[in-house]
N, C-alpha and C positions, 0 to 999 in steps of 0.2 A: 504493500500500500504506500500511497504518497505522503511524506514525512517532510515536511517545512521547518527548518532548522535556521533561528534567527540567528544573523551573523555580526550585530553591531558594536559586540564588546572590544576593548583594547586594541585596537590598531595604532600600529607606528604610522604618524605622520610627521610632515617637513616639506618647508617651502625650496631647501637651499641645494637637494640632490639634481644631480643633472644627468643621472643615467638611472637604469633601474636595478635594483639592490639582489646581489646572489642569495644573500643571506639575511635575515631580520637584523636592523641596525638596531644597536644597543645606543648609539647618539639622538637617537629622535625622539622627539613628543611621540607621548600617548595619548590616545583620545575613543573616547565612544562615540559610536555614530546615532544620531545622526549630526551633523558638523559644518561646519562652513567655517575658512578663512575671513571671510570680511565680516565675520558679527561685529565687530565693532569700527573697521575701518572702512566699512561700507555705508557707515550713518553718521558720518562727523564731518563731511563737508569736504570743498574743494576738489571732489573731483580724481584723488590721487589712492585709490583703493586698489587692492595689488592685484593686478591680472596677469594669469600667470599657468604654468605646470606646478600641482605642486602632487606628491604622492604618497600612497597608504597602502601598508605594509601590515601584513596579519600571517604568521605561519599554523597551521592544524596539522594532525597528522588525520589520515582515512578512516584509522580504528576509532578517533573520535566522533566520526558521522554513522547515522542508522544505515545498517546494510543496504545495499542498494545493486541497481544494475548502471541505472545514469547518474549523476550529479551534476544541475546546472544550477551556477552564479544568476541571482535574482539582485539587479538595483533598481530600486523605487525611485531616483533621481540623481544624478551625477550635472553639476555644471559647469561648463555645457559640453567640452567632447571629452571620454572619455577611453584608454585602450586598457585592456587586461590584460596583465602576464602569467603565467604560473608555471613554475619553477624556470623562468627566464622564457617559458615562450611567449609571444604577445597572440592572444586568443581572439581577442576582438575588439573593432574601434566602433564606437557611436558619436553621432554628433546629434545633439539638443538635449539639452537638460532640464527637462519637464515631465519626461513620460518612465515609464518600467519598461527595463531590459531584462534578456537573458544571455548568456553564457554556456554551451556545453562544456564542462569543462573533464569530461571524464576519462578520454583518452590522453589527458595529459597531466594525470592525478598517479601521484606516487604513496611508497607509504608515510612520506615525510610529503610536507607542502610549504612552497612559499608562495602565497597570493598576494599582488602586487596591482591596485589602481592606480593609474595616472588620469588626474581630471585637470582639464586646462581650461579657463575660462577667458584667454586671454582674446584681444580683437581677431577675427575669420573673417571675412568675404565671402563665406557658405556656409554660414551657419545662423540662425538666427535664435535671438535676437542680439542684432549689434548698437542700433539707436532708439532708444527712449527714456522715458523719465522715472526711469527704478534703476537700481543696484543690483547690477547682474554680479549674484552671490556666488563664489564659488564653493565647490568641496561635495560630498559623500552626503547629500542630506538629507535623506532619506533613509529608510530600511533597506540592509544586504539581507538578504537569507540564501541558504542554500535548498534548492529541492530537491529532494530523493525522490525518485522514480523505478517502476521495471522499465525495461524495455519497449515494451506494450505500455505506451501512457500518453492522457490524452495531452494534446500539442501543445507546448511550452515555446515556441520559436518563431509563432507569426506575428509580429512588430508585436510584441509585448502582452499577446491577449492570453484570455483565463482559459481560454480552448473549448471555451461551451458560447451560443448567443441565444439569446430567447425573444420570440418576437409574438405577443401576444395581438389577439386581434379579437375585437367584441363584435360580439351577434347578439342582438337585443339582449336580455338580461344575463345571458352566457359570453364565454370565451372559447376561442382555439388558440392552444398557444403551442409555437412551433419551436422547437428544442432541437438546436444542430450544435453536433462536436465534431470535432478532428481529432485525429486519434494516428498518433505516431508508433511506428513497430509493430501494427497489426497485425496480426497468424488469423488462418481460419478459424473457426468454428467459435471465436469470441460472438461476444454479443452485450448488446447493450442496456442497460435498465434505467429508464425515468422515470422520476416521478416528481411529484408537485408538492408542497406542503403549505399547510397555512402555518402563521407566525407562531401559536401554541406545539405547531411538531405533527399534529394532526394531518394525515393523507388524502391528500384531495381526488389526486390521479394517481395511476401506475401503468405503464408498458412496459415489457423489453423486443429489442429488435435484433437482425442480425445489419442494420443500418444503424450508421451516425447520427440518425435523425428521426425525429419521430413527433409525431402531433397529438395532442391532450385536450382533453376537455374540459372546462372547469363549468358546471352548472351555479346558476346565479350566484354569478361572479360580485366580487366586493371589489368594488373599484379604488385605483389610489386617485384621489381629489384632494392632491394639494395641502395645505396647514388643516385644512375642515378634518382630513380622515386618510392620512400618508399610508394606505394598508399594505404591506409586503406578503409578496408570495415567496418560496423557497423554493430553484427548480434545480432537480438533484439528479445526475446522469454518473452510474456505476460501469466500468468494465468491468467484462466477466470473464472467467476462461475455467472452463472445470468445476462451476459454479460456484468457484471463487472470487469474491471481487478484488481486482488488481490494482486498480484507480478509481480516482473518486473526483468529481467536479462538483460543485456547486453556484447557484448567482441567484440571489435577492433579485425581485423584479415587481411591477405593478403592474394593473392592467388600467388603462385608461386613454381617454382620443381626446384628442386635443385639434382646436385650428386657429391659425391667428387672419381676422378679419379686417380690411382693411377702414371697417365705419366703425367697427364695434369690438375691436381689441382682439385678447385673448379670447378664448372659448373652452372652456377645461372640463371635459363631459357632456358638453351641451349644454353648459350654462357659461355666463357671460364669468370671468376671474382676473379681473384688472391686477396686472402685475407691474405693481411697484417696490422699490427694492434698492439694493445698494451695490455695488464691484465692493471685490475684495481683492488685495493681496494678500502672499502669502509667508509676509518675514512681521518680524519685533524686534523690541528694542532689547540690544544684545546679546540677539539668537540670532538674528540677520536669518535664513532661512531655513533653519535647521529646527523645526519646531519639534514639538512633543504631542504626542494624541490631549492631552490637557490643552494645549494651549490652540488645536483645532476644535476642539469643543466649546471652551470659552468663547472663542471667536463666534462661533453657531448660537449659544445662548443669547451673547448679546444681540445676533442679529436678530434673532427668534423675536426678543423680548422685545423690539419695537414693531411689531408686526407686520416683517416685510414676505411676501409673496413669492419674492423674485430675486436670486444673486445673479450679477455677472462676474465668473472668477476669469479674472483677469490677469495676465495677458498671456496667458501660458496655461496648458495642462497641470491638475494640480493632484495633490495628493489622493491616491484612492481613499483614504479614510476620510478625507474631506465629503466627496461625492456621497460615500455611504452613509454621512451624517446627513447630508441634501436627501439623501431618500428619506430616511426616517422621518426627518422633519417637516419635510412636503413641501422645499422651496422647489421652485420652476426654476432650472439653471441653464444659462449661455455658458459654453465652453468651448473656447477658444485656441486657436494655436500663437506664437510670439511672432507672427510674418506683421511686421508694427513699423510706423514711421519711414522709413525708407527701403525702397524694394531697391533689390539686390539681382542683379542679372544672374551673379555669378552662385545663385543661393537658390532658384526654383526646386532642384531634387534636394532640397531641408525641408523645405514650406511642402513640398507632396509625401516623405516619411515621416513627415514631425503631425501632419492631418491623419493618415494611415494609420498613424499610431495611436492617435485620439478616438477613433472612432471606434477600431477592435477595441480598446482598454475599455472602452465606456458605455460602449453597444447596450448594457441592461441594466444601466439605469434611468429608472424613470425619470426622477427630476429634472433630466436634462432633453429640452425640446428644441433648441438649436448650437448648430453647429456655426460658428463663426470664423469664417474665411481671415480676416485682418485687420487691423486696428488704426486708423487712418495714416494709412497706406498710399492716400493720393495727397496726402499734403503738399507735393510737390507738383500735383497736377500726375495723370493717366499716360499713359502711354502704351504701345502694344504688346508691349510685352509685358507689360505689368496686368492690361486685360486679362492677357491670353494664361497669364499664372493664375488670375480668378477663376477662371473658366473651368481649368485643369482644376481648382481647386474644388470650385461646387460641383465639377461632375464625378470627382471621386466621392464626395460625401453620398449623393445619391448613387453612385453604383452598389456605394457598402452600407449603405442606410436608407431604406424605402420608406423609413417612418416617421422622419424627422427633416426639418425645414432649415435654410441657410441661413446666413446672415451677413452684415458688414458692420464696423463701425467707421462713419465718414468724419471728417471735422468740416468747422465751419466754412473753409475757405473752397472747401469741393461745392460746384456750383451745381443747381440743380438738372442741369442736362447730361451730367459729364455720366458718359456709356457705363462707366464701373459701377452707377446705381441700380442696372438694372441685369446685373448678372446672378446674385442673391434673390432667393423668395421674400425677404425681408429686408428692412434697412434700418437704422438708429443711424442718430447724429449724435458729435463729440460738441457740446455750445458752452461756453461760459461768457453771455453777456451776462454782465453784471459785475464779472471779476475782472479778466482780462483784456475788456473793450466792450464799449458798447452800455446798456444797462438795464437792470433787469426786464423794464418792462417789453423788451425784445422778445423774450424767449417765446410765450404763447403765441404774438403775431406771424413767426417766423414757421410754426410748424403748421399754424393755418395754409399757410403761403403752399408750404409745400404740398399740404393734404389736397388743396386746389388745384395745386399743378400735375398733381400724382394720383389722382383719388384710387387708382386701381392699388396701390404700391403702400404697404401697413410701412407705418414709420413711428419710430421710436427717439428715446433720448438716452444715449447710452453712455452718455459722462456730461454730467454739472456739476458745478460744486465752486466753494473758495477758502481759501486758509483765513483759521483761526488759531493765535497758542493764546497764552495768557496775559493778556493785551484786553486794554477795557477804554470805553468811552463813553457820553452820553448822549453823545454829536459822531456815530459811527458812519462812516465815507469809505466807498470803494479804494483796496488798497491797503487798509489802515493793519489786515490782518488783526482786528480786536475779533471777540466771542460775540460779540452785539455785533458785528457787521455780518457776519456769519448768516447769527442767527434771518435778522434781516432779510439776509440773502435767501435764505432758505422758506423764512414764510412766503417770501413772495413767488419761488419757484413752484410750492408748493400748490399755491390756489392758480396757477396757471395751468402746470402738468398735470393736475392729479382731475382736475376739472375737465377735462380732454377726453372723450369718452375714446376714441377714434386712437390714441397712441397704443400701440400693441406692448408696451412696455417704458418704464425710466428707472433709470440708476444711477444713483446718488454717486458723483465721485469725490471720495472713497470712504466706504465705512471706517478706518480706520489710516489713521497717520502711517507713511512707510518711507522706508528709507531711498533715498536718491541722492547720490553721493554728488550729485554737480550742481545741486541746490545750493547757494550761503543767500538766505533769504528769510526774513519773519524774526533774527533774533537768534533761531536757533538750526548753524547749518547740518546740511546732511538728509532732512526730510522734504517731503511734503505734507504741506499740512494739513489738507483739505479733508481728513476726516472728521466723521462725528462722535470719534472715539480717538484717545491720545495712542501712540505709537505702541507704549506700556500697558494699554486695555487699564488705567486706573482711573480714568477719567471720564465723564461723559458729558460731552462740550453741550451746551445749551439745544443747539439744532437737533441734537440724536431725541430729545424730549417734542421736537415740533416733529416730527415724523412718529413720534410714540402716538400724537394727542391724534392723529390722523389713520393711522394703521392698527395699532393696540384695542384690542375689546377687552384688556386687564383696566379696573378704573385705577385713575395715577392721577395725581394733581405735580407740577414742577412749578417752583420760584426760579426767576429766570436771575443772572446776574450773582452768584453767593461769591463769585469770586472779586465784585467790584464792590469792595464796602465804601471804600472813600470817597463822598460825593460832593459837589461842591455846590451846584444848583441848591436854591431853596424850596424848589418844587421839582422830584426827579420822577422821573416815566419808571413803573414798574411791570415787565412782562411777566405774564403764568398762561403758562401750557396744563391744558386737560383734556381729557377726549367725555367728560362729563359736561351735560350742558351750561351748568351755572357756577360759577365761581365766585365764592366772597373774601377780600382780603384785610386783614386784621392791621395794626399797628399801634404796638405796645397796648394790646388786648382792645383797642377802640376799632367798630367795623368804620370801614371805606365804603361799602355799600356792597352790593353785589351787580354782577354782571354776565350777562349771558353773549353767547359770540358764537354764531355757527362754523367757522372756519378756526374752531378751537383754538386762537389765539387773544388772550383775556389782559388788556391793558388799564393799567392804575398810573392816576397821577397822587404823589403821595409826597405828603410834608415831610422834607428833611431840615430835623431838627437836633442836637446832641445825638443820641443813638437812640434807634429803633430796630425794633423786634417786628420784625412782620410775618403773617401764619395765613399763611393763602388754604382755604377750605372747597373742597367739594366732595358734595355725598358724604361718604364716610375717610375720605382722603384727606391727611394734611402735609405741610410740605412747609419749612421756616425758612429765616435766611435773616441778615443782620444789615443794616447799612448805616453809614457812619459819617454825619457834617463835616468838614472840614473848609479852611477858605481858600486853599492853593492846592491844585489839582495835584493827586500823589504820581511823584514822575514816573514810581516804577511801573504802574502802569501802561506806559506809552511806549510804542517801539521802537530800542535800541538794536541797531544792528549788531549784532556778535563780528566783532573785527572789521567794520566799518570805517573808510579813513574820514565820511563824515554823515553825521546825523541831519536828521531835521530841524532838528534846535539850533543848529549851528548856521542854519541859512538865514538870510535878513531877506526879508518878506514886503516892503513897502506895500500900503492902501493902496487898488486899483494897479497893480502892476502883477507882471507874472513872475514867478522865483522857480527854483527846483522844487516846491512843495505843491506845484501846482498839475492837472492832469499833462500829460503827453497830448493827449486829443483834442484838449482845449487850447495848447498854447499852438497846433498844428493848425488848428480852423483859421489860423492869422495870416494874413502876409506874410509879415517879417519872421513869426515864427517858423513857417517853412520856409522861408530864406537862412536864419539862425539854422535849423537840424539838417540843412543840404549838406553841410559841409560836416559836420559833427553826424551825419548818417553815411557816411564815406567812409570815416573813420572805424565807425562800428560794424557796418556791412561787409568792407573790401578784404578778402582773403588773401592765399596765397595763389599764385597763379600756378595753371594745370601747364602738360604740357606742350600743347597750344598755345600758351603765352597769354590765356586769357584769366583774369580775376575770378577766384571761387568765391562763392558767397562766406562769410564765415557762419559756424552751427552755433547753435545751441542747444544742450542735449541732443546731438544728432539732426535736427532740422535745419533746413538754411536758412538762416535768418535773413528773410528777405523785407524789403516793404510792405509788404502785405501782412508782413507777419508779426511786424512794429505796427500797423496798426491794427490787430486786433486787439494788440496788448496796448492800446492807448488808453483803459482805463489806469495804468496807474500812472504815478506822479514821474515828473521826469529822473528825480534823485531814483526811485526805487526799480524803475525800468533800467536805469543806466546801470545801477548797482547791481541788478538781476543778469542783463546781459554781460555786464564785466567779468562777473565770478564765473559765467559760464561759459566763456571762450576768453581768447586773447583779445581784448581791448580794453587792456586797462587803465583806468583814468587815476590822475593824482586828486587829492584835497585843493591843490594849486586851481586844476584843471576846471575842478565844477565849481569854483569860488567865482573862478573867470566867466561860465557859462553862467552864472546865476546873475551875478553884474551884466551879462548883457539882458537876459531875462528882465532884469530890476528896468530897461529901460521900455519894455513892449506894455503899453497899456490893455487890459481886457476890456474886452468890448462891454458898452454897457448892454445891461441883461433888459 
């Protein structure tokens, strides 16, 4: 029988070997898996995290593993290519580090072993992903196991799958559900035995065959629907031989139809199931991506408990144990491959084994209703080869998946004609007006437009969001990076998208803070901060409560602002989120009245005076928070840049004039100010020249930072764009530099309003 033998104890690792090791080096670190090199220098900013070969050394001997006929090397994720040796041969190379491999390693197993990983994560031109805005982590970060097999055992070596697929299919209140396996080393007179279980262990169905495959019945079938009733079936396929079973397969599966409509959304049994929800990555702070089954659960908890519908895991293949917790839980998941930001000629057979691999691995489970081809991929505008890689890429999804719909995610600047919108069954867009150009009240208008231009074609919103850390104001402005601008931010996307009956989906970007090492932005480098949960999971930023007051049917009343006591108004705005309808709030035991708000957002103006105690009520909910007079705004509130050569405070700001504190898009609507940033967008734009002799655009995080691309980010101010684009490529500006630039600013008057 088949024996799974977890492999993650004590391995020799080292960044500094430059060949691979005869023997177990006694000089190197030890470590358990699972692991990553850059936990900590993939989250601290600037860009300089080590990419690189670095490799992992573990010896066994054979007598230590359960008798067997095969033994194959099992990695749950390696990033991103990786080769194996064992006892100095090199057995097998992979390139992307997102998906589960195998290994046979049995014709090359002695009684003694030295097993040897090299995983390199350094820059490829075939492999992807090589540009975007996360922390390509490297190391073993996943689960190794070895599995024992006979001979006869089902297939272990087709891009990474379980060797069973189950494709159930509803007939009014029953099912057929279709059970095919592969079955490596087969002898005659074997044969096969399935059967079905419900979650108690209880047998629904039984066959055996002298086929790989064989069809079931399930009589009124329990269907999986989602968070309402996520029900699992168990379908269990035995080899036989002698009427012994040799092998054993099993896969969780639900049975349920789904459709996404282009007027009316999702469709999940035949009932309308608007899925709204959040992207997830998949690292923390100081584990970089080398998680722990705890700390994917906690992740699932918190998502659970604000009552989202729907993840996008993004931007890569992500942990089986992840998925499996998507089933249980009955989120609707997008799973996608890392073919992101810029296409790669030299990289299409990555983006066709790294989709291959996604689909066998994930083939049975339900949660997952599309497949997403690329992550705004035409940033840079289409082209035909970039088509024709989509092309390739949704026809492989439906050759190997009859039951499941495509996807893309586009960003703003792909315009609505451009051919790449209509190779997908579906679409989403990447928008952040409000943060990065533009302002909120954009965002609804915008996907009207499109449902207008497209009515045939479901569209979604598959990334908003804007960073908050610990930054407060009372007067919150696009940019500011405070928790009230956020917040803000987020009610108002909130009664725009969620109002939209016609989106087949949106997701919040990103449920939680994650690391990107080419970030020095908001105070604190190394992240992004655009989640509704802090990097740490300790936190939960005010907006993760405006999506509770909206999604959750737990009652929950939240005081918004506990982390801004210091006020200095004598009349300060108090926000509470509830998904209860009437909310009353106290202050130093005296009520403020009560108030009711159908878009559960509950606003109080409230006397600040000395210190107050304030106790926001609803139902049987309460929820406190403390705020505190003062007559000079407390600075630490406001945001300092972490290694900044100069702050906002430091610029002198004349009445009626513009300075560096002021937007990019405002001071751009001027003559002179686009006469001023002609010359100072030279500087920032102009690269190194190719060998043509022509100017490259310069990047940032991988995209060209072109005009178009300054101005979508013209919502922020000019200090914090320049300072944003500085830290993230070569164009560095002195203290001297922007003193000078702000002096001529002091002299362009703003138009009167």
């Amino acid at each position: 029988m088949r024996t799974i033998v977890n492999f993650n104890a004590k391995w020799a690792f080292t960044k500094q070997a430059k060949e691979v090791p005869s023997v177990l080096p006694t000089d190197w670190n030890f470590v358990n898996l699972p692991h990553s090199w850059n936990n900590i220098d993939g989250q601290d900013g600037d860009n300089d995290y080590y990419r690189g070969t670095c490799y992992y050394a573990k010896a066994f001997g054979k007598a230590d593993l359960p008798e067997a006929k095969r033994y194959f090397l099992e990695i749950r994720g390696a990033n991103s290519s990786a080769d194996v040796y064992l006892n100095g041969k090199n057995l097998a190379h992979h390139d992307g580090g997102y998906s589960t491999w195998r290994v046979d390693m049995t014709d090359a197993m002695a009684a003694s072993n030295l097993l040897v990983v090299a995983v390199d994560n350094s820059a490829n031109e075939t492999v992807y992903p090589q540009m975007a805005d996360f922390t390509f982590y490297g190391g073993l970060y996943r689960d190794v196991n070895i599995i024992c097999v006979e001979e006869s055992h089902f297939d272990l070596s087709y891009y990474g799958a379980p060797g069973i697929a189950v494709t159930p299919a509803i007939e009014g209140k029953d099912a057929k559900v279709a059970i095919e396996t592969w079955i490596t080393g087969r002898k005659e007179g074997q044969s096969v035995r399935f059967g079905i279980y419900k979650p108690c262990g209880c047998k629904v169905a039984e066959t055996e065959s002298a086929e790989p495959r064989a069809e079931l019945a399930i009589e009124n079938v329990h269907l999986w629907h989602g968070r309402k009733d996520p029900y699992l079936y168990t379908a269990k396929a035995e080899l036989v031989e002698n009427g012994e079973v040799i092998d054993s397969v099993t896969a969780r599966f639900g049975c349920r139809t789904f459709q996404i409509d282009p007027e009316n959304g999702f469709i999940l049994n035949g009932e309308e199931y608007p899925l709204r929800g959040v992207s997830r990555h998949q690292d923390r702070w100081g584990f970089g991506n080398a998680l722990l089954p705890e700390h994917h659960r906690e992740d699932m908890e918190l998502i659970n408990e604000i009552g989202c519908t729907t993840i996008r895991l993004a931007h890569y293949q992500h942990d089986q144990y992840f998925y499996d917790l998507c089933d249980e839980y009955g989120m609707v998941i997008w799973a996608e491959i890392p073919y992101i930001s810029k296409h790669m000629p030299t990289a299409r057979e990555n983006t066709v084994t790294q989709m291959k691999e996604l689909v066998a691995q994930n083939y049975n489970h339900p949660s997952i209703v599309v497949w997403g081809l690329s992550n705004e991929i035409s940033i840079g505008g289409s082209d035909d080869d970039l088509l024709e890689n989509h092309r390739i890429l949704n026809d492989i999804c439906h050759e190997m998946d009859k039951t499941r719909l495509t996807t893309i995610a586009a960003v703003s600047m792909c315009k609505m004609d451009d051919p790449y919108l209509k190779i997908p069954d579906v679409v989403s867009y990447n928008h952040y007006f409000g943060w990065y150009g533009g302002d909120t009240t954009m965002n609804g208008p915008w996907f009207d437009k499109f449902h207008a231009t497209h009515p045939n074609i479901p569209i979604g919103c598959s990334e908003y969001g804007c960073e908050a850390l610990n930054w407060h104001t009372s007067n919150p402005m696009q940019g500011d990076y405070t928790e009230e601008y956020q917040a803000y931010y987020h009610e108002e996307l909130i009664k725009q998208l969620y109002t939209r009956k016609y989106m087949w989906a949106t997701h919040v970007w990103n449920m939680f803070d994650f690391g990107a090492d080419a970030r020095n932005e908001g105070g604190e480098n190394g992240q992004n901060h655009k989640g509704l949960v802090t990097f740490d999971r300790k936190y939960k930023k005010d907006s993760f409560y405006a999506y509770k007051a909206w999604l959750s049917d737990d009652p929950f009343v939240h005081l918004c602002g506990k982390r801004y006591v210091d006020r200095v108004e004598d009349v300060t705005r108090v926000t509470v989120y509830s998904n209860l309808p009437e909310v009353e709030l106290f202050a130093n035991g005296v009520s403020l009245g009560k108030k009711a708000a159908a878009d559960h957002f509950f606003y109080f103006d409230v006397p600040n005076a000395g210190t107050t105690k304030l106790e926001a009520v609803a139902g049987e909910c309460r929820d406190e928070s403390v705020i505190n007079k003062v007559d000079t705004f407390n600075e630490s509130y406001r945001l300092r840049e972490k290694g900044a050569i100069l702050n906002w405070f430091d610029i002198e700001a004349p009445e009626g004039y513009f300075s560096l504190n002021d937007k990019m898009s405002d001071v751009m609507g001027t003559v002179r100010g686009k006469l001023l940033f002609a010359s100072l967008m030279g500087k920032m734009l102009g690269g190194k020249k190719n060998k043509e002799g022509k100017e490259e655009p310069k990047k940032v995080m991988g995209f060209d930072m072109t005009p178009d691309m300054m101005a979508m980010m013209g919502g922020f101010t000019v200090l914090r764009l320049i300072t944003l684009a500085g830290g993230m490529m070569d164009a560095k500006f002195t203290k001297e530099d922007l003193l000078a630039l702000n002096a001529q600013l002091n002299q362009i008057k703003k138009p009167k309003k």
